[in-house]
C-alpha positions in Angstrom: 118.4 83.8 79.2 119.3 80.1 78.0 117.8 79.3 74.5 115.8 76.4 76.2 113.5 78.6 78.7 112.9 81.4 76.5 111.2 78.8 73.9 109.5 77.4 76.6 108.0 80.5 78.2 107.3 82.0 74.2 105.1 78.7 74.0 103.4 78.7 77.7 102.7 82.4 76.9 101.0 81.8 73.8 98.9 79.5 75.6 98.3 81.6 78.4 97.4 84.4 75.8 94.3 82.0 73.8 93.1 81.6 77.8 93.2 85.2 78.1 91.5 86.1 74.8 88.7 83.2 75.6 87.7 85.7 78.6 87.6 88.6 76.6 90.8 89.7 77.5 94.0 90.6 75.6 97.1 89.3 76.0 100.7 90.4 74.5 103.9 88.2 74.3 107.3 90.2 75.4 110.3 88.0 75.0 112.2 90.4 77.3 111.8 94.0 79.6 112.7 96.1 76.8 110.2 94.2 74.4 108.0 94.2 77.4 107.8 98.6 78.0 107.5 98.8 74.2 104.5 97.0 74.4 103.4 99.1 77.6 103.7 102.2 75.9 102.0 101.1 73.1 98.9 100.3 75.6 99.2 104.0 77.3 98.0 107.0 74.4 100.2 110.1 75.1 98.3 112.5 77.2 96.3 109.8 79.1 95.9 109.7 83.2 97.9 106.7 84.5 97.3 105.4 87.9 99.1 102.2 89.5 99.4 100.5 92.8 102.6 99.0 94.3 103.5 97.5 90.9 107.4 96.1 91.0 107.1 95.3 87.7 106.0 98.6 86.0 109.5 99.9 88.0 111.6 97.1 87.2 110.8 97.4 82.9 111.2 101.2 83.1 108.3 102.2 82.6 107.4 104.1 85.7 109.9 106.5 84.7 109.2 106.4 80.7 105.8 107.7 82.1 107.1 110.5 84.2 109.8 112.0 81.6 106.9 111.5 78.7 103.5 113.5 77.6 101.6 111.6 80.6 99.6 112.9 83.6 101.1 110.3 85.8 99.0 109.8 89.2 102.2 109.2 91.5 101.0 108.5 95.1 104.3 108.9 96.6 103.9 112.3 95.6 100.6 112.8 97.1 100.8 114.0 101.0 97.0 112.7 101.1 97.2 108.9 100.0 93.6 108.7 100.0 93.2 111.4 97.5 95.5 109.4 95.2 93.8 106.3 95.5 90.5 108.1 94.5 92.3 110.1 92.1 93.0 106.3 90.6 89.6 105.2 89.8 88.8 108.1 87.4 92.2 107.5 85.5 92.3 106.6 81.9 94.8 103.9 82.8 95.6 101.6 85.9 99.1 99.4 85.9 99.4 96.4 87.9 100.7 93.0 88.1 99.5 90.0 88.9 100.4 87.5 92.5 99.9 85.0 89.8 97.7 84.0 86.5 97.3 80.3 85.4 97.4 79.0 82.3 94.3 79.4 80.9 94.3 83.1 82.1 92.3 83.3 85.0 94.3 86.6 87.1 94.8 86.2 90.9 95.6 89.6 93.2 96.1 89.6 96.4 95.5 93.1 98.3 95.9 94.9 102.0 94.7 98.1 101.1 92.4 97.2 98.6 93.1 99.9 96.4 94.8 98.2 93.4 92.0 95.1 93.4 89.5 97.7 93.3 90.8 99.5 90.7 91.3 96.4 88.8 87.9 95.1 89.3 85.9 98.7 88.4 87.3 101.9 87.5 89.5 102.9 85.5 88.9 102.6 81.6 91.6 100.5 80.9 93.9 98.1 82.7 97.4 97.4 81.7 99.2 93.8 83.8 102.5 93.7 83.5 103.4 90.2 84.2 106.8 88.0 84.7 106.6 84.7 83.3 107.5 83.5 87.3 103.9 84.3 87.9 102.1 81.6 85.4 100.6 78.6 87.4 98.9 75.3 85.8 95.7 75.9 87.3 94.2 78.2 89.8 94.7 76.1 93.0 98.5 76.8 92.4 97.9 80.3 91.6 96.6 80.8 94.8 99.0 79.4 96.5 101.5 81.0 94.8 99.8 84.4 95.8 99.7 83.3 99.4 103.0 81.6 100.5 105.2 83.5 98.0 104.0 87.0 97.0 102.4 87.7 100.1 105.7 87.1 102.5 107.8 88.6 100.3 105.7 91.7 100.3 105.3 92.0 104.3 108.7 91.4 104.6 109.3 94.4 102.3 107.1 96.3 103.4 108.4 95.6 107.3 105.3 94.2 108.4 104.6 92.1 111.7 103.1 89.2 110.7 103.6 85.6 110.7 104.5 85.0 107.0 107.2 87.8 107.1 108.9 85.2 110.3 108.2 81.6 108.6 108.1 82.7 104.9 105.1 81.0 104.6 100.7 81.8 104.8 99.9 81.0 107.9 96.3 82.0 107.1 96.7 84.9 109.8 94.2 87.9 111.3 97.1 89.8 112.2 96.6 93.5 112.7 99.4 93.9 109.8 98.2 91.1 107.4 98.1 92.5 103.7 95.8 89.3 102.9 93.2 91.2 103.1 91.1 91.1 100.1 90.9 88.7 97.0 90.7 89.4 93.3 90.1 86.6 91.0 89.5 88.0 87.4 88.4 85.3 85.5 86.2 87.3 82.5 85.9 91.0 81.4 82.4 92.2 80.2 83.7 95.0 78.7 85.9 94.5 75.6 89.5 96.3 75.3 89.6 97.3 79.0 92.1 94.7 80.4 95.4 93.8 78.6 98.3 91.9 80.0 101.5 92.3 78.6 103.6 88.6 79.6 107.2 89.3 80.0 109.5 86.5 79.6 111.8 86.7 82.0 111.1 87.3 85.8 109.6 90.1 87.4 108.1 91.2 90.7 107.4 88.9 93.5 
């Protein structure tokens, strides 16, 4: 990475990290993925229950598989030939990964969810909550963080996931009730009430959609 953006995103992440803290929340600077599943790890006690829901960026730093080949009781859901039992399965872990559509500066989180499995579990549940974030996902303020959620993590998603709705044609929100939308239920975590249960561990480098 040029010299140039990984001193700006060290800097923008250290002020994203005092927002985070100032809503009793912690946050972790990574300069890079390997720096970034170190940190991870160091989150996730050996023998703990770890849940997740479609999190690109626990897969892309390794760590989906550092938790399967380690002392873990990893919740894997594509393992699981009834999903719903999984997602249950989730709320009672010891740990819950996820990443974030986007988090502004001052740390306020924004999810987006279909499902609503992985906003759920992030809102009430398990004991602790680990983000794993790309600094591609950091917005000035939360007006841009939802967009950001909307017209780019959304579309990019559908269109992965092969869905028929309007955003996965134009690329774009088109603020739709398809039968297929994934837009289906917003998370905005601006404050924990219970100290040590959500960490976010800001990767500097991009991640996820």
């Amino acid at each position: 990475m040029d010299e140039n953006v990984a001193k700006r995103n060290a800097l923008l992440a250290e002020k994203v990290i005092r927002g985070l803290e100032s809503r009793n929340m912690a946050g972790y600077w990574a300069p890079d993925r390997k720096a970034a599943l170190a940190k991870a790890l160091e989150l996730i006690p050996e023998g703990a229950s770890v849940a997740m829901g479609g999190c690109m960026s626990a897969r892309e730093i390794g760590l989906v598989d550092a938790l399967k080949g380690g002392n873990y009781r990893f919740i894997d859901r594509d393992a699981y030939a009834d999903k719903r039992a999984a997602m249950m399965a989730a709320y009672d872990a010891d740990v819950f990964l996820s990443s974030a559509n986007a988090i502004t500066e001052d740390g306020v989180i924004v999810n987006i969810d279909g499902n609503s499995n992985r906003v759920s579990a992030i809102a009430q549940g398990p004991r602790k909550v680990v983000f794993i974030v790309g600094m591609n996902k950091v917005c000035a303020d939360f007006d841009s963080a939802l967009k950001r959620a909307r017209n780019v993590a959304a579309p990019i998603n559908a269109q992965r996931f092969g869905l028929d709705t309007p955003c996965s044609k134009t690329g774009a929100c088109m603020d739709c009730k398809s039968p297929d939308t994934i837009c289906c239920q917003f998370l905005v975590t601006r404050f924990s009430r219970h100290p040590g249960r959500i960490h976010v561990v800001l990767a500097g480098e991009s991640l996820g959609y």
